[in-house]
C-alpha positions as MATLAB code, in Angstrom:
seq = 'XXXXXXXXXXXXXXXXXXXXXXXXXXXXXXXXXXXXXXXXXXXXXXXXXXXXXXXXXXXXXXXXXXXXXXXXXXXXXXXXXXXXXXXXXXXXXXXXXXXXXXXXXXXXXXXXXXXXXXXXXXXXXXXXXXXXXXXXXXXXXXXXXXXXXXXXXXXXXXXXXXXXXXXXXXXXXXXXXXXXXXXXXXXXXXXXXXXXXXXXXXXXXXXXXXXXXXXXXXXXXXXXXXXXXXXXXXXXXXXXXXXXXXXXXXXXXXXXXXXXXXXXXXXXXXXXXXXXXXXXXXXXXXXXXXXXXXXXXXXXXXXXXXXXXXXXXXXXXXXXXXXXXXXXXXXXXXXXXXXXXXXXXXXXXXXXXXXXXXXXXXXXXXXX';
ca = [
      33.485  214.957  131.407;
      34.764  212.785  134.465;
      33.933  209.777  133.353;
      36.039  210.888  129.606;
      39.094  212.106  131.824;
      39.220  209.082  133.778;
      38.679  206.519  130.147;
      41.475  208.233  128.866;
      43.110  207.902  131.794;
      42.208  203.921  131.837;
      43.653  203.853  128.356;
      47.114  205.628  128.257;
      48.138  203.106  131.065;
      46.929  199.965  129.219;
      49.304  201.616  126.362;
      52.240  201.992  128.773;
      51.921  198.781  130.302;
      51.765  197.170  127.217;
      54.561  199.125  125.849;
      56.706  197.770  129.254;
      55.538  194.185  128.496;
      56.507  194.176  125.058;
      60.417  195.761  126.061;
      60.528  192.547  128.355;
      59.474  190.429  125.802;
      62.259  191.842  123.281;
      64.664  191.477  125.993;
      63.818  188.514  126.933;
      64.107  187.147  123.278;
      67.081  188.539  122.486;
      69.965  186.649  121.419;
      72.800  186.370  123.502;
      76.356  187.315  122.411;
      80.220  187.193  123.633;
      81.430  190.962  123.292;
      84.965  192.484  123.811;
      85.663  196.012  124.031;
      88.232  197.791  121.400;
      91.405  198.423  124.127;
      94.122  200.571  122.824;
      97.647  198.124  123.162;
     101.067  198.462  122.595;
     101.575  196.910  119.077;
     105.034  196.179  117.042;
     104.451  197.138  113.607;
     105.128  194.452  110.975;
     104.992  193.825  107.695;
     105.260  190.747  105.503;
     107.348  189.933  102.438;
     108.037  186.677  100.010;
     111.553  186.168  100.409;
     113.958  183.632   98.822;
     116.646  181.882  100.506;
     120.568  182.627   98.942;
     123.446  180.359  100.055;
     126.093  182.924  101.569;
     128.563  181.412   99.413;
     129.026  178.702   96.430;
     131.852  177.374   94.915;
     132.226  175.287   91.865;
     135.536  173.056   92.213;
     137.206  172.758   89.045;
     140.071  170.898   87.449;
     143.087  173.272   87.384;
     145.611  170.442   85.686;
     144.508  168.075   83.105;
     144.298  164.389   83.751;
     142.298  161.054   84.661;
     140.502  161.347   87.537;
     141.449  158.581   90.217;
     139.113  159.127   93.353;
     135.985  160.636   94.663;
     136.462  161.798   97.961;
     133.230  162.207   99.457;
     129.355  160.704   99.708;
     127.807  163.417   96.903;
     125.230  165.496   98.862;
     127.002  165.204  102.318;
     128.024  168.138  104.597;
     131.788  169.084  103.673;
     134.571  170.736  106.063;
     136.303  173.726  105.058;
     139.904  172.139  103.122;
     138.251  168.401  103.199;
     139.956  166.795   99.916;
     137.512  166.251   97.413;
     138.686  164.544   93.900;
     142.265  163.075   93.147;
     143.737  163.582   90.023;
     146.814  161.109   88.860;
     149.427  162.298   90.467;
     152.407  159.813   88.592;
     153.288  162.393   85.274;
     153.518  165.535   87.402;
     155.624  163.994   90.073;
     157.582  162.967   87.557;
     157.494  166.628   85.961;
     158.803  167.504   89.704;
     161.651  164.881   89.685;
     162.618  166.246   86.110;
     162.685  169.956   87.367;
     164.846  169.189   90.547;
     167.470  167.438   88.604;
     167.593  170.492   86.113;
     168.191  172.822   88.996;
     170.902  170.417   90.789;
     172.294  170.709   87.568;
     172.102  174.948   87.158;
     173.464  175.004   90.788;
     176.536  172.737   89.978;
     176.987  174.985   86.755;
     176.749  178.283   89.188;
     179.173  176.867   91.361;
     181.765  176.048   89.108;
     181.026  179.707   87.189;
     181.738  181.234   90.971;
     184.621  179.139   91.294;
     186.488  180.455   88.277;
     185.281  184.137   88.971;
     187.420  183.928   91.937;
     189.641  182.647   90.369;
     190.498  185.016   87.982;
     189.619  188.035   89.788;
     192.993  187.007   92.163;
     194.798  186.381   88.906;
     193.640  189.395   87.080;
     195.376  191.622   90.133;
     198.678  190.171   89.255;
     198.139  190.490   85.762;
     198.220  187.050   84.864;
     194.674  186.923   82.849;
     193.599  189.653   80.691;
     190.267  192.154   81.868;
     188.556  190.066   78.685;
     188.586  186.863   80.209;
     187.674  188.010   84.170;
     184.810  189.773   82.072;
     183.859  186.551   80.664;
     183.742  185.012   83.938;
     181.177  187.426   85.121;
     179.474  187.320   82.486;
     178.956  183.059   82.515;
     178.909  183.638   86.351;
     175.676  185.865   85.859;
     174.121  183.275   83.611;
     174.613  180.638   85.735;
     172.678  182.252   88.337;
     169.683  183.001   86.009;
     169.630  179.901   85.378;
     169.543  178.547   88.999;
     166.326  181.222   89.255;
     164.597  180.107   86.356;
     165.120  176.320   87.470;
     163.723  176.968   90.772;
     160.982  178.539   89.301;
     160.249  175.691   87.110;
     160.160  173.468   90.233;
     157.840  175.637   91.917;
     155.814  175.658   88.811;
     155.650  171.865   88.413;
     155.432  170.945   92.217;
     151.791  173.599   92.242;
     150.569  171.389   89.248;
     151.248  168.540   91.457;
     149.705  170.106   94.360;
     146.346  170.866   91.932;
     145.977  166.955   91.142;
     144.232  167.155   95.079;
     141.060  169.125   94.468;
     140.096  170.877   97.939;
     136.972  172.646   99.195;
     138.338  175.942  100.105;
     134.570  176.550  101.647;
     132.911  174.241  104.523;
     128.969  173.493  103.059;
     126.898  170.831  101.471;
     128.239  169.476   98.005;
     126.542  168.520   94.759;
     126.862  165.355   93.190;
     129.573  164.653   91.029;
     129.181  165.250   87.067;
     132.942  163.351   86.653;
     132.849  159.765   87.975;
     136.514  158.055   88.103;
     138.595  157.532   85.180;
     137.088  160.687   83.260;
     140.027  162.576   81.516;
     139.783  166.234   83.232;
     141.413  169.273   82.857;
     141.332  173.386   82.967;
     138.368  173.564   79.940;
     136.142  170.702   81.769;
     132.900  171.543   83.844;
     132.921  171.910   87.307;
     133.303  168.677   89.180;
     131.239  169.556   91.878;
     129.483  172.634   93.462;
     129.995  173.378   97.205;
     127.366  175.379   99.032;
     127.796  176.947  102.165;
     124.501  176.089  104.646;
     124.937  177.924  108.303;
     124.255  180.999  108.000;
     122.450  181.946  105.066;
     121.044  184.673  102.907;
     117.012  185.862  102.722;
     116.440  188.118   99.991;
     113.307  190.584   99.813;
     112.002  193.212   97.919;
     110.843  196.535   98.794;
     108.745  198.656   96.964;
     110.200  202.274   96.346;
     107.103  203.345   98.495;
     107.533  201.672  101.396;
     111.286  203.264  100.945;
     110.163  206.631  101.083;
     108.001  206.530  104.046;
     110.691  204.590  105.835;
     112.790  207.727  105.352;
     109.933  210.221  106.056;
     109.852  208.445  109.610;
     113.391  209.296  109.856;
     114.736  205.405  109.762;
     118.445  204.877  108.909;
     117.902  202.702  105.888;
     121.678  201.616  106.490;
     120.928  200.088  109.862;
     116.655  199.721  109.990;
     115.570  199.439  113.252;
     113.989  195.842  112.325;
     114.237  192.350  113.567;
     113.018  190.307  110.403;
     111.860  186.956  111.253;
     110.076  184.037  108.996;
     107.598  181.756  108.610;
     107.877  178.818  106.562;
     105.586  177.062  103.549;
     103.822  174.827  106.598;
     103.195  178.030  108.342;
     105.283  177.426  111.166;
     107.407  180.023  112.735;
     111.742  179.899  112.043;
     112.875  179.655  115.703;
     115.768  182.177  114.949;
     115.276  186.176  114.168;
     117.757  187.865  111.335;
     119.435  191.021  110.463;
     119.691  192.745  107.791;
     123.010  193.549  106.493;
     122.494  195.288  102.777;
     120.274  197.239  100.530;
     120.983  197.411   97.207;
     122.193  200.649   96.367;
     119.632  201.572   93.929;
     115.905  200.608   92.594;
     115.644  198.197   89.880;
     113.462  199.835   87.407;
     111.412  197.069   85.840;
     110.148  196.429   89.192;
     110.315  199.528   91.579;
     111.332  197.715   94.071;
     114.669  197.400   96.363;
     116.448  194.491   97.058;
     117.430  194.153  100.969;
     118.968  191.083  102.566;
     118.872  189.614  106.193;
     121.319  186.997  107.616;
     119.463  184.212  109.319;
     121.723  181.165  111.170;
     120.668  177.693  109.959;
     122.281  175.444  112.566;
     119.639  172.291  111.947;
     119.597  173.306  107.991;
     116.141  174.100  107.874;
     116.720  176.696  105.439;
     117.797  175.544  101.937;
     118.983  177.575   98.874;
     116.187  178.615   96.597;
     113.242  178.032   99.172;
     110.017  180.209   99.225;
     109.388  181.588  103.063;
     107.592  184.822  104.590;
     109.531  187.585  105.850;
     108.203  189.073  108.905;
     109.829  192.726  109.109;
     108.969  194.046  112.539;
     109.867  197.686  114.115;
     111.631  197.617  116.871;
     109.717  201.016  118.638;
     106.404  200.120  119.462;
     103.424  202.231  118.982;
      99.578  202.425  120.500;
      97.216  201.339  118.306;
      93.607  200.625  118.825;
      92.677  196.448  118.436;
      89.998  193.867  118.623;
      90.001  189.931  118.875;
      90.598  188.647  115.095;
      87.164  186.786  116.023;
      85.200  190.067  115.919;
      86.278  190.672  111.973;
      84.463  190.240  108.822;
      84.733  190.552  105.759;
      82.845  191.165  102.506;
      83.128  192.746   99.198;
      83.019  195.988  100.052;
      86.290  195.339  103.101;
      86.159  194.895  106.584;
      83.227  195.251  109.491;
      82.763  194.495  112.891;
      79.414  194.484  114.750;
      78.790  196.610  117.224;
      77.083  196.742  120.265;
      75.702  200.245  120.487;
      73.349  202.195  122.933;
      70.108  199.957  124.111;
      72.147  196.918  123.002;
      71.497  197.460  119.391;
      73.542  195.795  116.910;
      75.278  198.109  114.570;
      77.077  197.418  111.206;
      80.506  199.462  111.049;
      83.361  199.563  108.518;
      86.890  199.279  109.400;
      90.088  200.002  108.040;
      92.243  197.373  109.526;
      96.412  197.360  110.172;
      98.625  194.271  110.646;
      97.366  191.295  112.956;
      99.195  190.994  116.504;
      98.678  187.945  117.821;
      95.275  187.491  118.430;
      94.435  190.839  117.692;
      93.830  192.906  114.842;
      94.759  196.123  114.829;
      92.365  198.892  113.573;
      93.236  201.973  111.997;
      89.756  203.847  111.772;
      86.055  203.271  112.389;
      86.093  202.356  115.810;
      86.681  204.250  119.340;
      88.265  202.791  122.388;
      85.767  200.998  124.598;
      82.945  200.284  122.158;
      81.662  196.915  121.988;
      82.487  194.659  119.589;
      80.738  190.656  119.066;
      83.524  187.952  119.082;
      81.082  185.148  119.896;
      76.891  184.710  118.658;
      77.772  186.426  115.259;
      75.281  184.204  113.175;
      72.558  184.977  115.430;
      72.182  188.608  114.812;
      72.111  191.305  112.148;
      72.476  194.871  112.037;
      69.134  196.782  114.174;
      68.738  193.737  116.457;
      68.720  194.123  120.538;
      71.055  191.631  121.499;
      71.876  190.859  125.410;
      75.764  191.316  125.652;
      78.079  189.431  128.156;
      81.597  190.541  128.608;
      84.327  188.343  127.543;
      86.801  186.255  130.224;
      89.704  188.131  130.121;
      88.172  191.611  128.431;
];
């Protein structure tokens, strides 16, 4: 029996040695990865929209008089001041229009006079009964008509010295102007084309839509949707960041029903013209309150066709598959809505060397 006891006793030691030996083996075989635990961080949330660039304003300069066109003013796709002149229409038959019109009103005020002149006249005579109440009456009465017809004469000259004043075609906007569909010597006039279209450049207009859910949880938070609490900012079509943030200054009043969706519109400055009229960017609609979310490194994510994962490094270093739902990326970051707790360990580093079930030996990421 003591020799039994002590075999048995031989042989559960060999077993836990052995055991021992092969747990040092594993660990020392086991591949080593970069981890970096989930930290809960202050995060901005954002949201991204295509947006389309609008000129704040655009004019079309047209022809308001009829007649040949005698200059271009301008290089056609330069940058245009606010009243610069623009095209020349002959001036010669509507100055001549003017001369005509002043001589017809020196001519109603000489009439006037000399209608005033015998008014007076008569009215002095009348008291000493030397000219009948007939004829004083038909003094007034030319005296009357003679001053219509000094109003209607100054009117006329009015009249033809603005149709001399619309032969000089004027951008009543400052911007960037079109090329010309008139060259010189074209015959012009109120029925034509537009000459040229004028587009304003600094600031300008980035339209977006948003979808009539988004709307309604933006009002279940309790956010003015007449002055959101948002600083929209864009990226371009290289991916580069706009160096200047927006506001948004409109939402259409209601939702367009072949969409479902709500137009809004931020004001962006342009000072280098970056931003051109019709151009494609990415609007970056950030709240202005931050909120604690829970995040990882954007190196830590997968993804497959089922959605997101990270791999986690659980108790005994084992490796762990676990699905995410993930929020907006910060940064570096990603945020992560569910399927992870603060402080578990994620692998940013070493993910091609492992698989779910494997010991692993962890280090701790610089900075983590």
């Amino acid at each position: 029996m003591t020799k039994i006891r002590h075999g048995n006793w031989r042989a559960g030691a060999i077993l836990i040695i052995a055991a021992s030996w092969a747990d040092l083996a594993t660990a020392q075989n086991a591949p080593g990865v970069i981890v970096a635990p989930a930290m809960e961080r202050d995060v901005t949330p954002q949201f991204e929209h295509v947006g389309r660039v609008e000129a704040v304003e655009t004019v079309e300069l047209r022809a308001r008089v009829q007649g040949f066109l005698e200059k271009r003013n301008f290089r056609e796709g330069s940058e245009i001041e606010k009243g610069a002149l623009m095209f020349i229409i002959e001036k010669a038959p509507y100055e001549v229009v003017v001369q005509e019109r002043k001589a017809d009103l020196a001519v109603a005020e000489a009439t006037r006079k000399n209608a005033e002149s015998d008014f007076k006249r008569k009215s002095s005579l009348v008291k000493r009964g030397n000219v009948s109440r007939a004829s004083l009456d038909e003094s007034r009465s030319l005296l009357e008509g003679g001053r219509a017809t000094v109003l209607k004469a100054q009117s006329a000259l009015r009249e033809a010295r603005l149709n001399l004043s619309y032969t000089e075609i004027r951008s009543p906007i400052a911007g960037k102007i079109s090329r010309a569909r008139y060259s010189v010597g074209n015959l012009v006039g109120s029925n034509s084309d537009p000459l040229a279209t004028v587009t304003s450049v600094d600031p300008v207009y980035v339209t977006i839509a948003i979808s009539e859910k988004q709307l309604i949880n933006a009002r279940k938070k309790g956010i003015d949707i007449d002055n959101p609490p948002v600083a929209p900012s864009l990226i371009l079509t290289d991916g580069s960041r706009y160096p200047h943030g927006g506001n948004f200054d409109y939402l259409a009043p209601s939702v367009d029903q072949t969409t479902d969706t709500v137009v809004a519109r931020a004001v962006f400055p342009n000072p280098k013209r970056v931003l051109l009229p019709g151009q494609f960017v990415t609007v970056i609609v950030r709240e202005k309150i931050a909120v604690t979310k829970l995040a990882v490194p954007q190196s830590a994510v997968q993804q497959d066709s089922r959605g997101h994962f990270v791999l986690v490094v659980g108790r005994k270093n084992k490796v762990e598959l676990r699905r995410i739902t993930v929020g907006p990326q910060i940064e570096r970051d990603w945020v992560v809505e569910n399927g992870l707790a603060s402080g578990e360990r994620v692998i940013t580093q070493g993910l091609q060397k492992v698989r779910p079930d494997m010991i692993v030996n962890p280090v701790l990421r610089k900075g983590s």
